[in-house]
C-alpha positions as CSV (number, residue, x, y, z in Angstrom):
1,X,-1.7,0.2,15.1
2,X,-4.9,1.2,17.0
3,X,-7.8,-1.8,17.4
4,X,-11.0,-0.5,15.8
5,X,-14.7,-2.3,17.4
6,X,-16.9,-2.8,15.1
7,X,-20.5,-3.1,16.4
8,X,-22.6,-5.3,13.4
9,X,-25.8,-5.1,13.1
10,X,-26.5,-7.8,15.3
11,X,-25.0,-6.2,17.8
12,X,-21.7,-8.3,18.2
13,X,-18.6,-6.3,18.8
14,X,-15.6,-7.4,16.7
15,X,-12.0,-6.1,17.0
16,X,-10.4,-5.0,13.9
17,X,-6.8,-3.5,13.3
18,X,-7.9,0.4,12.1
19,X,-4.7,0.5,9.0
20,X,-2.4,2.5,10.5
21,X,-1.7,6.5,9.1
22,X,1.9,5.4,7.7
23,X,0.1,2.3,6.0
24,X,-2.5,4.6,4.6
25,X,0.3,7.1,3.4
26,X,1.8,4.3,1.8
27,X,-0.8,3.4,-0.5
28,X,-1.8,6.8,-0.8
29,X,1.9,7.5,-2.2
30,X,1.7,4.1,-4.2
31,X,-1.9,5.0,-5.7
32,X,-0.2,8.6,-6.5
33,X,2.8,7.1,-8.3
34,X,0.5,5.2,-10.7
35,X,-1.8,8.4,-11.7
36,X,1.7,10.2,-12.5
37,X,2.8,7.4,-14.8
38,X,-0.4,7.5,-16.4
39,X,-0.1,11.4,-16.9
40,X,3.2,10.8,-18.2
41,X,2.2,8.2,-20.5
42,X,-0.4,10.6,-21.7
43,X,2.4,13.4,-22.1
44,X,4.2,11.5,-24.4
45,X,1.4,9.9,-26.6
46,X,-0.9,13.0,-26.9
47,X,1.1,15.9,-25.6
48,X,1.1,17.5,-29.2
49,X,-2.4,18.3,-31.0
50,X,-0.9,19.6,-34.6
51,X,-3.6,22.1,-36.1
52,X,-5.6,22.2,-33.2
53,X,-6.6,25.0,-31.2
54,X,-5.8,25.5,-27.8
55,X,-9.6,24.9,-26.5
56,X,-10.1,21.7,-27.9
57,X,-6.5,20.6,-26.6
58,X,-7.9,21.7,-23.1
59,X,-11.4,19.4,-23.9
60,X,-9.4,16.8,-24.7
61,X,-6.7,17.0,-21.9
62,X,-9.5,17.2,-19.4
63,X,-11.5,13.8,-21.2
64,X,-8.2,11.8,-20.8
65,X,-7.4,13.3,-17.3
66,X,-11.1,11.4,-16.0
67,X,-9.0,8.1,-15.1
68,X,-7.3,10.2,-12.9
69,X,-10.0,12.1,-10.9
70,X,-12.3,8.6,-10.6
71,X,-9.2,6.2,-9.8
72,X,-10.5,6.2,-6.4
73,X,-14.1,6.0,-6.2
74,X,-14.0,3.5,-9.2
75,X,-11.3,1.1,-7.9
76,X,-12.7,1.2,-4.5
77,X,-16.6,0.5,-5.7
78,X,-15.0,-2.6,-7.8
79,X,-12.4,-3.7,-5.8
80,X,-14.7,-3.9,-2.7
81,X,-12.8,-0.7,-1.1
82,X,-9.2,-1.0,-2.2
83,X,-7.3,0.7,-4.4
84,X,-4.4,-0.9,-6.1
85,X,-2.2,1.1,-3.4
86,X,-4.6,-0.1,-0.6
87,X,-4.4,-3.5,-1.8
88,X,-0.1,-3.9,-2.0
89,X,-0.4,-2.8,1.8
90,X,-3.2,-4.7,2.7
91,X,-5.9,-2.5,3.6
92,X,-9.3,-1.4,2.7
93,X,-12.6,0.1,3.6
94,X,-15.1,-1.1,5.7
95,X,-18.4,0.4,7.4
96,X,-18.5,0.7,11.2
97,X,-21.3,-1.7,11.0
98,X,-19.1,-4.2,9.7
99,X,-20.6,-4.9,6.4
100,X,-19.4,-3.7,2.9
101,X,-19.2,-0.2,2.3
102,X,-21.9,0.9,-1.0
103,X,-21.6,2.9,-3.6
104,X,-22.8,6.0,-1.9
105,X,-20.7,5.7,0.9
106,X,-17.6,5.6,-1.6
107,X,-18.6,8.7,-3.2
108,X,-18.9,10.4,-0.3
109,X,-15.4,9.3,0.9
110,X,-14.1,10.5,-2.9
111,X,-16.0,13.8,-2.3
112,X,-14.3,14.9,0.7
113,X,-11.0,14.5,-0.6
114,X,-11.3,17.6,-1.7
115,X,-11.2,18.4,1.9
116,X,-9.0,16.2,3.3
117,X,-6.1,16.3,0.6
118,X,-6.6,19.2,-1.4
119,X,-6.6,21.6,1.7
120,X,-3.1,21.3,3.3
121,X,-3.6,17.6,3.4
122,X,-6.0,18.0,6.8
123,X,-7.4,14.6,6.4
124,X,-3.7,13.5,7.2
125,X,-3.5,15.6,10.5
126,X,-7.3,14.7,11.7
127,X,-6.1,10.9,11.1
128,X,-3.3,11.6,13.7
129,X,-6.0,12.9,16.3
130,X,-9.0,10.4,15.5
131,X,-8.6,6.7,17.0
132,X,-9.9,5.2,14.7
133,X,-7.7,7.0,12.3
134,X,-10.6,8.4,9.9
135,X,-10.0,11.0,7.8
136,X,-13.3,13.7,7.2
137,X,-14.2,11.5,4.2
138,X,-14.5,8.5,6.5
139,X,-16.4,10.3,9.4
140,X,-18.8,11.4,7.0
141,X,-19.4,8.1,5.0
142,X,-19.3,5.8,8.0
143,X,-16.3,4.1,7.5
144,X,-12.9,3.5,8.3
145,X,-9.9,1.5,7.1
146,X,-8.9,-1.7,8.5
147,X,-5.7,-4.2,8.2
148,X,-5.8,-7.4,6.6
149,X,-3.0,-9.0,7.5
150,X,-3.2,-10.9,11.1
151,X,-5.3,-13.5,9.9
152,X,-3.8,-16.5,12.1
153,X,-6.0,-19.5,11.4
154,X,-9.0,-20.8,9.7
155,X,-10.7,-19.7,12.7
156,X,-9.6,-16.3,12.1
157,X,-10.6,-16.2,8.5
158,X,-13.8,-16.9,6.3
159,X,-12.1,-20.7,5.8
160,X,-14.6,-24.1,5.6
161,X,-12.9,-26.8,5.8
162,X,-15.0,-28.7,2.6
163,X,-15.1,-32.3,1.8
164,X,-14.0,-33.1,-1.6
165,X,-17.5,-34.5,-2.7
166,X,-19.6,-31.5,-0.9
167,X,-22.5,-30.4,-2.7
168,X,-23.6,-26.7,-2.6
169,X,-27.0,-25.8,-1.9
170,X,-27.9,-21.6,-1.9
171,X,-25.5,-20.1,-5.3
172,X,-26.9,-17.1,-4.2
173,X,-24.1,-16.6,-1.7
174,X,-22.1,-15.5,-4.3
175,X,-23.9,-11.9,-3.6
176,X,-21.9,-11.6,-0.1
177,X,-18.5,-10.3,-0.4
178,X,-15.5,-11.7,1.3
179,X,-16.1,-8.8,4.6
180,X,-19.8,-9.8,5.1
181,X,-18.9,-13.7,5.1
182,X,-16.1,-13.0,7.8
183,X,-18.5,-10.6,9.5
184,X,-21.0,-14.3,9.3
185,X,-18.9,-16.1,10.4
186,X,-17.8,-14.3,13.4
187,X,-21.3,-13.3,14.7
188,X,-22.2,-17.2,14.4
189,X,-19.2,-18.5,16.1
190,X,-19.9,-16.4,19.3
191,X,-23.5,-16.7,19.0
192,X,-23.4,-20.3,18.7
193,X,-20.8,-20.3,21.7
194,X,-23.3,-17.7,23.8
195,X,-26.4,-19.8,22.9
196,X,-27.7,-16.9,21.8
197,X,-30.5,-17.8,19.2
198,X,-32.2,-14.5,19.0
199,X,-28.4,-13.3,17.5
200,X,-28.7,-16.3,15.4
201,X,-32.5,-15.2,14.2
202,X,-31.4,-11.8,13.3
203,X,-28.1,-12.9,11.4
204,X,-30.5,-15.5,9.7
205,X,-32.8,-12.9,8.2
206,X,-30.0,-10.6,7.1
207,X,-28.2,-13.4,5.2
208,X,-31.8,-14.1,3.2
209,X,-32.0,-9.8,2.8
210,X,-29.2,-10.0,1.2
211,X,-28.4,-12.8,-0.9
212,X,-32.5,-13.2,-1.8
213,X,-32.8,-16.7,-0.8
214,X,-36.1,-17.4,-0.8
215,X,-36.4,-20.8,1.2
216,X,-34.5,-22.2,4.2
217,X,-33.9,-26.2,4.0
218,X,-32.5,-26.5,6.8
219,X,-34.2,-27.5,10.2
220,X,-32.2,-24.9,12.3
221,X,-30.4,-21.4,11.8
222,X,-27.4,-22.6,13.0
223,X,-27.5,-25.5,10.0
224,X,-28.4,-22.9,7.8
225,X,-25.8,-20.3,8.3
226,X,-23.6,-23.3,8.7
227,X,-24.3,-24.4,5.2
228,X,-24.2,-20.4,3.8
229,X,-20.3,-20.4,4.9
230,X,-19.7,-23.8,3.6
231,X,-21.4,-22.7,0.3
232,X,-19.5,-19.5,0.2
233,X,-16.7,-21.5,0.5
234,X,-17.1,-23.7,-2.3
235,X,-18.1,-20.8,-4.9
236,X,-15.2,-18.6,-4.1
237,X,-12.7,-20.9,-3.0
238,X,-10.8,-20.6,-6.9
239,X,-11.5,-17.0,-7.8
């Protein structure tokens, strides 16, 4: 498995595992399996339209075939970029900037299957070539596809250690997704370690860009983004 460095936008490098081509194969196969147990589901319920001709059987193939054709784009967009296959082998999608991918970017990964899958499978061959194992889809979107299974330690992971009687203070952390708190919490770590403040300034005023907070009550950044894990923490600690 190749390491994939991730520059975030305030400018920190962090090492990722890019998910290997056999791992992304894997779910690719495992995300394939499903569709054709869906289509065979469908053969069996509605694979006879008595008394109906064969255009509207087509119009109605084609409505129930949708599932299908969005799996992808749909699962990813909810399922902050994993597919069920992605997620049994413990990858997903990520931008290079280190922050979740959007909506847009997911679509334009689900466009260029079309290129990469459709025609001779080339996305599988540029993979092989690319290292950070992007396919088209990914070059063109941004992204790539990381591992998510060396986490070693709390240190390692988007862990607080909480005290039974802590008291939240900013539920609008709930708007950061599990990437952009581990992405948080690595930037302050080493910023804190560096003494860099100006890293700390600029991670500051992305957290409050994104999650809309509108006033800091802490004295310092590093309290605040202290208390933004901690609080992240506590609202997504039993989800």
């Amino acid at each position: 498995m190749s390491e994939l460095q991730i520059n975030t936008t305030q400018n920190v490098k962090i090492m990722f595992n890019a998910a290997g081509v056999g791992e992304r194969l894997l779910a690719f196969i495992i995300d394939g399996a499903i569709k054709i147990g869906y289509y065979l589901v469908l053969n069996n319920v509605f694979g006879v339209f008595e008394g109906m001709d064969e255009w509207s059987q087509i119009g109605i193939n084609t409505v129930l075939s949708f599932p299908v054709m969005f799996y992808t784009l749909v699962l990813e967009s909810f399922l902050q970029g994993q597919t069920l296959g992605k997620r049994a082998v413990k990858i997903r999608v990520v931008k290079i900037d280190g922050y979740q991918a959007s909506f847009s970017d997911y679509v334009v990964r689900w466009f260029f299957r079309i290129v990469d899958i459709y025609i001779f499978g080339i996305g599988f061959f540029v993979m092989l070539f690319n290292n950070k194992n992007q396919r088209f889809g990914d070059m063109a979107s941004g992204t790539a596809v990381i591992g998510l299974k060396n986490h070693v330690n709390i240190n390692h992971t988007i862990l607080e250690n909480l005290k039974d009687n802590y008291k939240p203070t900013y539920p609008n952390v709930i708007k950061l997704s599990d990437n952009d708190a581990r992405i948080i919490k690595d930037t302050f770590i080493n910023a804190r370690a560096a003494k860099d403040y100006q890293t700390l300034i600029k991670l500051r005023t992305k957290i409050v860009e994104v999650t809309g907070i509108k006033e800091m009550l802490e004295k310092t950044d590093m309290d605040f983004i202290d208390v933004i894990l901690k609080d992240y923490n506590y609202y997504t600690q039993d989800i």
